[in-house]
Backbone bond lengths (Angstrom), bond angles and torsions (degrees), N, CA, C in turn:
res aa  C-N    CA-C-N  psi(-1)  N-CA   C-N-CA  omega(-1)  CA-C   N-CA-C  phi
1 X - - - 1.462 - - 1.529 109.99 -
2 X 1.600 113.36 134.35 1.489 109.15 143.82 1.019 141.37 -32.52
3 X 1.096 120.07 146.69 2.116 124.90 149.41 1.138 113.46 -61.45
4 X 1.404 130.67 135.33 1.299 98.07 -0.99 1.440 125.67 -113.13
5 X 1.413 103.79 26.63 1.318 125.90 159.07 1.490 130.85 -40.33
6 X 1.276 122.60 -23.84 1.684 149.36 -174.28 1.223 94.43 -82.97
7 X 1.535 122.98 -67.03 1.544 136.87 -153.89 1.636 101.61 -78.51
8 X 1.377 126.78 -40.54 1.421 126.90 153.17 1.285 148.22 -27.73
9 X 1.677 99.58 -64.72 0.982 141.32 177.83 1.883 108.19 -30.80
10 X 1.268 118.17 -65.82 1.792 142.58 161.19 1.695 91.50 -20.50
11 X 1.545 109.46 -71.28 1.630 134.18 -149.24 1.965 93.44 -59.09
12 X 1.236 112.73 -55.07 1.522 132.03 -179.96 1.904 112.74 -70.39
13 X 1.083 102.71 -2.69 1.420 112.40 175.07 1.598 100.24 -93.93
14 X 1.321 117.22 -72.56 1.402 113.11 159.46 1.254 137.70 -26.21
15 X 0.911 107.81 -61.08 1.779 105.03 -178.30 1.605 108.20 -73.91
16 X 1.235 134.45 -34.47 1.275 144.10 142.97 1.488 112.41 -18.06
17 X 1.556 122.81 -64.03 0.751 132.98 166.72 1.426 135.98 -44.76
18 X 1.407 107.45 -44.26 1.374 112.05 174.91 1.496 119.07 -85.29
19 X 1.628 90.37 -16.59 1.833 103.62 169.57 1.527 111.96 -48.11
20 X 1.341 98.83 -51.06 1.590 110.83 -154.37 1.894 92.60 -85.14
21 X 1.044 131.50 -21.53 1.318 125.22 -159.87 1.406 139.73 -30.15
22 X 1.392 98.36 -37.50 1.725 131.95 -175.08 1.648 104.23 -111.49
23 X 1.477 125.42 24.04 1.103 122.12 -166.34 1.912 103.53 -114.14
24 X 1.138 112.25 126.59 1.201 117.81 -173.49 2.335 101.19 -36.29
25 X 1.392 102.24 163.67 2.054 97.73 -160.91 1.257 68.50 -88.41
26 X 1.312 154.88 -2.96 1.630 129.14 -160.18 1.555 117.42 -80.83
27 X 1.878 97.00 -25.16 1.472 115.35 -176.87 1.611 98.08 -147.23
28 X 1.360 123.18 41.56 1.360 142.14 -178.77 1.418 110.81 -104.48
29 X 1.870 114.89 173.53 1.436 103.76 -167.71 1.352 119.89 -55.36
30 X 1.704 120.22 -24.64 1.726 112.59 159.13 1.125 119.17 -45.87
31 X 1.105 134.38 -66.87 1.142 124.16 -167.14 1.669 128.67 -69.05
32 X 1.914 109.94 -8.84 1.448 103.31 178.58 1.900 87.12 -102.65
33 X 1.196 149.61 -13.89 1.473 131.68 124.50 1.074 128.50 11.63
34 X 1.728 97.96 -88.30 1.495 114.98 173.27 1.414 131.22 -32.36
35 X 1.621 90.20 -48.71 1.720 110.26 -169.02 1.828 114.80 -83.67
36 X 1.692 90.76 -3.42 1.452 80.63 -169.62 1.589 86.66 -109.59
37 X 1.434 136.24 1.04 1.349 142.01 164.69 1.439 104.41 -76.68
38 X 1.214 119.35 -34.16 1.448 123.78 -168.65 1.928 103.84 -84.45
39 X 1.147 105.17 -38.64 1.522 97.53 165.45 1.129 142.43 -87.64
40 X 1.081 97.70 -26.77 1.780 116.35 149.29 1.313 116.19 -37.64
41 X 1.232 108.94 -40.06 1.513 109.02 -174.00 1.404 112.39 -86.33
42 X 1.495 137.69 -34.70 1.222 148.85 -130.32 1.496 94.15 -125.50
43 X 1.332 114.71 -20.47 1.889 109.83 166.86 1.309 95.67 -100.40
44 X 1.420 149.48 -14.04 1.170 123.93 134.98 1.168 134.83 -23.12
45 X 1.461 109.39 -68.51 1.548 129.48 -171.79 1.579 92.46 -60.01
46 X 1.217 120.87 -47.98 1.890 108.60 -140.70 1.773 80.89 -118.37
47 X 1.417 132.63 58.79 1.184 131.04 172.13 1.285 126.67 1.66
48 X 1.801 110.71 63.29 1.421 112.45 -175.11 1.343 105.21 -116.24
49 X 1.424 136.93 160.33 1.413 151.35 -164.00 1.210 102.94 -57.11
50 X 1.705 109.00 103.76 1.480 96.90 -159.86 1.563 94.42 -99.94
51 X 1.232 122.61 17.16 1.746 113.94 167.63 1.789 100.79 -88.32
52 X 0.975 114.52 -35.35 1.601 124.67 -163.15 1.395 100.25 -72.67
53 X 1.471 116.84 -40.26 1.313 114.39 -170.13 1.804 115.81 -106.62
54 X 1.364 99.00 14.36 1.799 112.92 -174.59 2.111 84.75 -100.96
55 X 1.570 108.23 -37.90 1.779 96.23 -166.61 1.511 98.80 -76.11
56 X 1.646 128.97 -31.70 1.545 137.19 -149.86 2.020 73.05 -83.77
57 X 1.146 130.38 -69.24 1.069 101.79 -178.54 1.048 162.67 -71.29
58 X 1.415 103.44 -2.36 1.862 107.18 154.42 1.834 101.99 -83.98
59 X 1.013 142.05 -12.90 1.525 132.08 -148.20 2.003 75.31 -118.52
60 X 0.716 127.03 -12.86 2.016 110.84 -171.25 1.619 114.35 -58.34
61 X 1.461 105.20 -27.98 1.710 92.28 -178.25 1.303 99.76 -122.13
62 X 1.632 155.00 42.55 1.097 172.50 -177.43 1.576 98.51 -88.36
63 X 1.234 111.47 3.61 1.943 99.78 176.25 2.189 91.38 -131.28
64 X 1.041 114.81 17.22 1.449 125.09 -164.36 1.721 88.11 -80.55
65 X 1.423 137.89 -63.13 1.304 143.12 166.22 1.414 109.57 -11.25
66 X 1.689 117.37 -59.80 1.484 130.88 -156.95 1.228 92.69 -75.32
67 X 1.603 114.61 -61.49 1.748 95.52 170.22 1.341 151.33 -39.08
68 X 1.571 94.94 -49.26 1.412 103.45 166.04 1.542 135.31 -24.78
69 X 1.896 71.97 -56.82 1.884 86.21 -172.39 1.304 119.07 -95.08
70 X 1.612 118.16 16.88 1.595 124.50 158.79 1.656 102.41 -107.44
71 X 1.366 105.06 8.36 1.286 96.69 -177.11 1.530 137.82 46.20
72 X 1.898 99.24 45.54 1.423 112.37 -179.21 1.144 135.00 83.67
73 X 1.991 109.86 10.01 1.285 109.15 165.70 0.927 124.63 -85.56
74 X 1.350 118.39 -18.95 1.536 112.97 169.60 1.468 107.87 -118.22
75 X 1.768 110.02 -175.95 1.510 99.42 -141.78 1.522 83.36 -128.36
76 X 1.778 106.11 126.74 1.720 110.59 -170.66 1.193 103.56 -69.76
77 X 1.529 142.02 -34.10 1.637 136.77 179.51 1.573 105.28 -47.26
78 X 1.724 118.76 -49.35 1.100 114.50 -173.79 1.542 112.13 -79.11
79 X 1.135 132.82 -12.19 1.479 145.03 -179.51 1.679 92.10 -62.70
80 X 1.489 82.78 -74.70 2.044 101.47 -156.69 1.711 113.19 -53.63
81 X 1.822 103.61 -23.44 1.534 99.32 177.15 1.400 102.94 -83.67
82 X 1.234 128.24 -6.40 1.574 129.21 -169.97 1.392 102.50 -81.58
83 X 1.662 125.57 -24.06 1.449 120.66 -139.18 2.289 94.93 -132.78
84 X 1.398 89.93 3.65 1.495 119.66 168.39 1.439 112.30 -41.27
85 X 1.525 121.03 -83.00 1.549 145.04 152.21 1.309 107.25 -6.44
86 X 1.562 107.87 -75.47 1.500 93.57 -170.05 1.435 112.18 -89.72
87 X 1.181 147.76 -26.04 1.257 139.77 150.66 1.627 125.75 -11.89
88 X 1.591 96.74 -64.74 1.198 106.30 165.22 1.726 139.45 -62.51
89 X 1.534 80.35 -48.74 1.955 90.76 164.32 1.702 109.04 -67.31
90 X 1.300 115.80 12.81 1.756 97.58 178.97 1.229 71.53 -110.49
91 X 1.556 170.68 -1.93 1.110 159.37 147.88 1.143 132.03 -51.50
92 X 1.492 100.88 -29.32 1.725 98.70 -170.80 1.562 104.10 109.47
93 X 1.367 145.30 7.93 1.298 161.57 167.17 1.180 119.38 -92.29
94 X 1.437 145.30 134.88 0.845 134.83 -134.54 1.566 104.30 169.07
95 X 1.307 122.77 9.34 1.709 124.17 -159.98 1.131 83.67 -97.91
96 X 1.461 144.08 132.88 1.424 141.49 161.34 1.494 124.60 -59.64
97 X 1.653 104.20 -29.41 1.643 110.28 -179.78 1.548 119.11 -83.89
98 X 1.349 107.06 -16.84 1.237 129.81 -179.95 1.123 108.26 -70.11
99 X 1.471 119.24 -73.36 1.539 140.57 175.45 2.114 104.34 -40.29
100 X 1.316 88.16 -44.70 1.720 83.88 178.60 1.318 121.06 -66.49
101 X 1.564 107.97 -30.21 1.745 112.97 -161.79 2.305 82.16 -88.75
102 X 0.749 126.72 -34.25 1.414 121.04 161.65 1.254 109.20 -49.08
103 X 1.151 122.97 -109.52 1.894 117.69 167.27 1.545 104.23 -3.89
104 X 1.241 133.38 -43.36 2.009 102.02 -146.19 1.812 73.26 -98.01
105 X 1.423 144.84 10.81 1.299 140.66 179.90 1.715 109.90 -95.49
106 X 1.006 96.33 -33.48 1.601 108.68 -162.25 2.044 96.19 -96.51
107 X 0.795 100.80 -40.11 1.496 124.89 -164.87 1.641 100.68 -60.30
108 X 1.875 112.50 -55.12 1.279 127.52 -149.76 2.229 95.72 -115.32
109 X 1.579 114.54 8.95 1.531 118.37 171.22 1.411 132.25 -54.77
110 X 1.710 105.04 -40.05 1.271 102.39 163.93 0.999 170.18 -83.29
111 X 1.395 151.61 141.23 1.513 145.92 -145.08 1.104 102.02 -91.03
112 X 1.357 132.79 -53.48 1.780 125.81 174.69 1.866 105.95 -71.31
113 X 1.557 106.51 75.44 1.645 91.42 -179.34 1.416 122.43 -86.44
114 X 0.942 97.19 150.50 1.873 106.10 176.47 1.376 128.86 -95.24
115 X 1.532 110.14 14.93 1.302 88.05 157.10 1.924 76.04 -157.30
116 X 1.341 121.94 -165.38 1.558 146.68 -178.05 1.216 121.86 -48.88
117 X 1.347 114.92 -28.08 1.758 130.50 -173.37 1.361 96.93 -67.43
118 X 1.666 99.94 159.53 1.398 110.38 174.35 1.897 103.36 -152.58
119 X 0.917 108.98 151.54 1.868 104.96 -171.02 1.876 99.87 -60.98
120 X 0.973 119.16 122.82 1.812 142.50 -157.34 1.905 91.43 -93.73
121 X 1.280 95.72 -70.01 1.612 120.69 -152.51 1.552 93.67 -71.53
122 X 1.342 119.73 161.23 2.037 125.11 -178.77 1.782 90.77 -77.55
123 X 1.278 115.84 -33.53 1.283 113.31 -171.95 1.815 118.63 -67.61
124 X 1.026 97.39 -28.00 1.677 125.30 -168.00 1.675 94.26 -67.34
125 X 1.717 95.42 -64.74 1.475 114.03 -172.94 1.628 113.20 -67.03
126 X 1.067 120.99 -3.40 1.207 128.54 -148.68 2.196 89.50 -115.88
127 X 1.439 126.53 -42.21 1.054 118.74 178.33 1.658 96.92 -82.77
128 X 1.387 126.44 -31.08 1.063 115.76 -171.88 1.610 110.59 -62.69
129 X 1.598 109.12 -60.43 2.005 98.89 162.25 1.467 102.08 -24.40
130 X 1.495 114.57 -71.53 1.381 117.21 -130.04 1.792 91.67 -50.63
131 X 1.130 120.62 -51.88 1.827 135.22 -176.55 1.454 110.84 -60.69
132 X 1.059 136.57 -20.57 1.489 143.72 173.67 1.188 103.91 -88.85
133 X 1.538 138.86 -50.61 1.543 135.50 165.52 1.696 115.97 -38.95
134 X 1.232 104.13 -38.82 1.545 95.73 169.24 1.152 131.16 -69.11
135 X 1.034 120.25 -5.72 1.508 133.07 -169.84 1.453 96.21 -83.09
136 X 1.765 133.08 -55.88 1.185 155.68 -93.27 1.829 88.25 -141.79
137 X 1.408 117.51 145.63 1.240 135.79 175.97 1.614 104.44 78.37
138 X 2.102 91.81 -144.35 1.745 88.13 -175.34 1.662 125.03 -83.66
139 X 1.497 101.78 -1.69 1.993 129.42 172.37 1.358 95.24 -62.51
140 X 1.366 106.17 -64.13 1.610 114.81 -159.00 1.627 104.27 -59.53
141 X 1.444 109.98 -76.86 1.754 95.55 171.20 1.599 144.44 -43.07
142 X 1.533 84.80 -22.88 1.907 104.09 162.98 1.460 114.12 -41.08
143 X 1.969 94.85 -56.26 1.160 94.24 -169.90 1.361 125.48 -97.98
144 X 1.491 111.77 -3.40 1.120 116.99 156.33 1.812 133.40 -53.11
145 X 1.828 99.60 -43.10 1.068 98.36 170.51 1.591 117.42 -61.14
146 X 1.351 108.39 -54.63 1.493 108.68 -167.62 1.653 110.95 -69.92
147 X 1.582 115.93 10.74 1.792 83.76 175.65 1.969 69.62 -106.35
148 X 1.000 124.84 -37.93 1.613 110.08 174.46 1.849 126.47 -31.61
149 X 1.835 101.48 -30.13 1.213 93.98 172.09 1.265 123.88 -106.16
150 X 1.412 107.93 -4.75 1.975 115.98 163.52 1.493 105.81 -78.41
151 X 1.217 133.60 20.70 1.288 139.10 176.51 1.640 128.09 -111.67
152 X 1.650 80.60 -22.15 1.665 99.78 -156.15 1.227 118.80 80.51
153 X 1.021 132.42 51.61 1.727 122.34 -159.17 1.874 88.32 -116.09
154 X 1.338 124.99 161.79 1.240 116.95 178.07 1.513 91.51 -84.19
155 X 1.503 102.37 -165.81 1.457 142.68 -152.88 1.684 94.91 -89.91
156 X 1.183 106.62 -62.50 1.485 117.00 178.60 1.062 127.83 -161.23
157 X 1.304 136.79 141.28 1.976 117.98 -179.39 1.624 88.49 -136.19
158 X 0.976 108.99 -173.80 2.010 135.62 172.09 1.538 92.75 -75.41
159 X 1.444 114.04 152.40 1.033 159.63 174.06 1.545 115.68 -52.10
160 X 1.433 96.87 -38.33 1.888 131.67 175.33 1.741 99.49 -50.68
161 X 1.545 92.96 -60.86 1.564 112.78 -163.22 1.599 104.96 -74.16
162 X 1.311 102.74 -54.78 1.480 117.30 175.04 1.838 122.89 -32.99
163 X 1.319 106.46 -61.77 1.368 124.14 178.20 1.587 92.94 -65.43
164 X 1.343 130.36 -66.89 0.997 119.42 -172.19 1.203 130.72 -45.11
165 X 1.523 131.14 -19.83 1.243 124.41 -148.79 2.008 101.69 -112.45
166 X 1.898 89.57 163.20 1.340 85.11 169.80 1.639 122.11 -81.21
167 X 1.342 124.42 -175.43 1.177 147.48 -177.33 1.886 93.89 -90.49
168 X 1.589 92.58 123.10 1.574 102.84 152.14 2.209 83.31 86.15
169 X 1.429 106.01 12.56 1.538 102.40 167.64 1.443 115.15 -95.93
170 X 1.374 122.57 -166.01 1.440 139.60 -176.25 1.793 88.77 -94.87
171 X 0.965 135.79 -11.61 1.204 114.82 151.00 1.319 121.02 -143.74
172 X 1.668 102.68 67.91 1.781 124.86 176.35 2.377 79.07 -103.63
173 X 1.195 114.54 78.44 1.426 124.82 -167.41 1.545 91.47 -91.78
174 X 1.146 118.31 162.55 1.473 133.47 -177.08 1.852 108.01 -85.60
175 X 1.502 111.29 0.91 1.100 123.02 167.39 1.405 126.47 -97.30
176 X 1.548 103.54 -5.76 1.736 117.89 -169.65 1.637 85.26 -109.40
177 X 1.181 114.68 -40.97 1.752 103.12 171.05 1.486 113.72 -67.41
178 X 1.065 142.05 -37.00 1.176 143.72 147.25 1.791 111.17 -48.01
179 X 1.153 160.81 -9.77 1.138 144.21 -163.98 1.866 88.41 -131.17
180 X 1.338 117.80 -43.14 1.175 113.08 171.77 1.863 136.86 -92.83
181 X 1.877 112.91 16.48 0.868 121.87 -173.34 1.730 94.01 -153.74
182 X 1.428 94.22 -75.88 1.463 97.68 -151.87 1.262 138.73 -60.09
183 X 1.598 98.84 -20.17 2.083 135.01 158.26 1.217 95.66 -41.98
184 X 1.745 135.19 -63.73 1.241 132.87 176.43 1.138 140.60 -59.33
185 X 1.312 117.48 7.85 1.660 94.52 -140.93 2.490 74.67 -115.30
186 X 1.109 125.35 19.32 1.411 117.54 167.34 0.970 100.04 -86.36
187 X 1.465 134.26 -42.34 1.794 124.86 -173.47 1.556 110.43 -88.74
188 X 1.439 103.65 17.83 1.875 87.10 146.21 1.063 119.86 -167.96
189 X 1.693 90.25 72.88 1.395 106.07 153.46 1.281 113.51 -95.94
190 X 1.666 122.43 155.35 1.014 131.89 -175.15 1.405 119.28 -100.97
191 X 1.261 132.92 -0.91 1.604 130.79 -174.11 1.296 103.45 -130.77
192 X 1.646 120.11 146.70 1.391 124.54 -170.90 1.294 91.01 -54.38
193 X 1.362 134.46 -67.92 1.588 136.17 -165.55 1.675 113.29 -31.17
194 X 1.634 92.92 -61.31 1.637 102.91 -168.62 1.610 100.86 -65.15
195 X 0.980 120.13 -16.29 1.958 108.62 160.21 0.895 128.11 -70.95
196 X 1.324 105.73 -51.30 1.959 121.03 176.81 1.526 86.94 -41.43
197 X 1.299 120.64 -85.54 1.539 130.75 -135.31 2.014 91.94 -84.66
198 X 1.137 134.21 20.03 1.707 139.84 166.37 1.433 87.36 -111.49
199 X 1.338 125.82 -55.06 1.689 83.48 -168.08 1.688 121.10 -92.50
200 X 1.250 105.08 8.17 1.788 109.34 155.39 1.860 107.69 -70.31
201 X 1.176 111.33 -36.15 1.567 124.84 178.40 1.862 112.79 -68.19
202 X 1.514 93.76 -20.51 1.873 98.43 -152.87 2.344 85.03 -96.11
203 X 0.723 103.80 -52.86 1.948 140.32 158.11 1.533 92.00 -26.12
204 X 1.199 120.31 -80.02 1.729 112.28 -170.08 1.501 115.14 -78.22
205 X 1.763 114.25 -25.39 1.402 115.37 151.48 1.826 125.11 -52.00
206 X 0.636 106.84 -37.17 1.477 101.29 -173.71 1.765 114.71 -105.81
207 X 1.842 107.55 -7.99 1.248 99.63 158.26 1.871 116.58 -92.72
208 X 1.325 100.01 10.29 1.447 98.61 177.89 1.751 127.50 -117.48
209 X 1.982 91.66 8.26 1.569 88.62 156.85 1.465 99.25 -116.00
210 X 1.460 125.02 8.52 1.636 93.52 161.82 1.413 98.79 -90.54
211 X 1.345 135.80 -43.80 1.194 107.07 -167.48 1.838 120.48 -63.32
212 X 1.623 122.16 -10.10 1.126 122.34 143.08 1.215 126.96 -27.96
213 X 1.359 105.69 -50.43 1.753 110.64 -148.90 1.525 100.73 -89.44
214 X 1.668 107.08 -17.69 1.446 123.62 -158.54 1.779 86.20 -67.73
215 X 1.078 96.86 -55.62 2.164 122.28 -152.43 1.901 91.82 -71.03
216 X 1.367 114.57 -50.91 1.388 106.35 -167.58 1.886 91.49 -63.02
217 X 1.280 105.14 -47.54 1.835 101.76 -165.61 2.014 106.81 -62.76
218 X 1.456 115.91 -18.00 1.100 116.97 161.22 1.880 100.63 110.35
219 X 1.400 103.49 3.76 1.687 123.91 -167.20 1.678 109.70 -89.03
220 X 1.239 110.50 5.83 1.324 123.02 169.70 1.753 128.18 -48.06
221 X 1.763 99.38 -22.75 1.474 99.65 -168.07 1.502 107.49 -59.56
């Protein structure tokens, strides 16, 4: 990154940090880490603005808090690009085109979207991979299991039960998020990179609920 984007950069990690502090680890400062390791890498590969898309990815789930605590009526992409501006201007930032190509990153990240938009720009598409890769491989089921067990959710059930059940039940299982999210999420990615490295992610997902099913059914030998 440029100046004074480089020298910033430290200052916007921090406050980020303390943003996320009290925020469940599932969508906590690990996980916007992850995402900003994961894009880091992938605007490498696909030569996209890697200052624009190093700030959109620590700042992308910075409106996730507000949701929480309306409990999903409103939508944290549109929160966190709203709250972009001044974040940045308490930094010392201040470029208007800059600040925008941030916003249309943070704004346009999510996979359950709420309204028609879709990430336009390589940069856009490029945090959006980076945030969908976490979901995906041995991260993604990590965290599947563990918001499955801050829920109470069992260990594992059939597919039967799985599909059937509600969200936030005894069998909202880290296998029904996998059959109803996480199976999908290799066919839409948007950057050559974020494919390559989803279907190595999509590959150890699906060899790790048969060999589940193998060990619970006792077919492991």
């Amino acid at each position: 990154m440029n100046e004074p984007f480089n020298s910033r950069f430290p200052l916007l990690q921090e406050h980020v940090r303390q943003l996320l502090a009290e925020m469940p680890h599932c969508h906590g400062w690990d996980h916007t880490v992850r995402v900003w390791h994961n894009a880091r890498h992938i605007a490498r590969a696909e030569n996209a603005d890697l200052a624009v898309v190093q700030y959109a990815a620590l700042l992308h789930d910075i409106g996730r808090a507000a949701e929480l605590a309306d409990e999903g009526l409103s939508c944290h992409a549109r929160l966190g690009a709203e709250q972009v501006p001044h974040i940045l201007n308490q930094i010392g930032i201040n470029e208007r085109e800059f600040i925008s190509r941030v916003q249309d990153c943070v704004r346009l990240h999510r996979y359950r979207r709420r309204d028609a938009a879709a990430p336009a720009s390589l940069e856009a598409k490029t945090v959006y991979d980076a945030d969908k890769l976490d979901s995906m491989g041995a991260i993604g089921l990590a965290r599947a299991f563990h918001f499955a067990g801050r829920i109470g959710a069992r260990v594992h059930n059939t597919a039967e039960e799985a599909l059937a059940a509600d969200s936030y039940s005894q069998q909202d299982t880290a296998y029904r998020e996998y059959l109803v999210k996480l199976k999908d999420l290799h066919a839409a990615m948007l950057t050559d990179e974020g494919r390559r490295m989803a279907a190595a992610r999509h590959r150890f997902m699906t060899r790790f609920f048969r060999r589940l099913e193998q060990e619970i059914a006792g077919e492991d030998s």
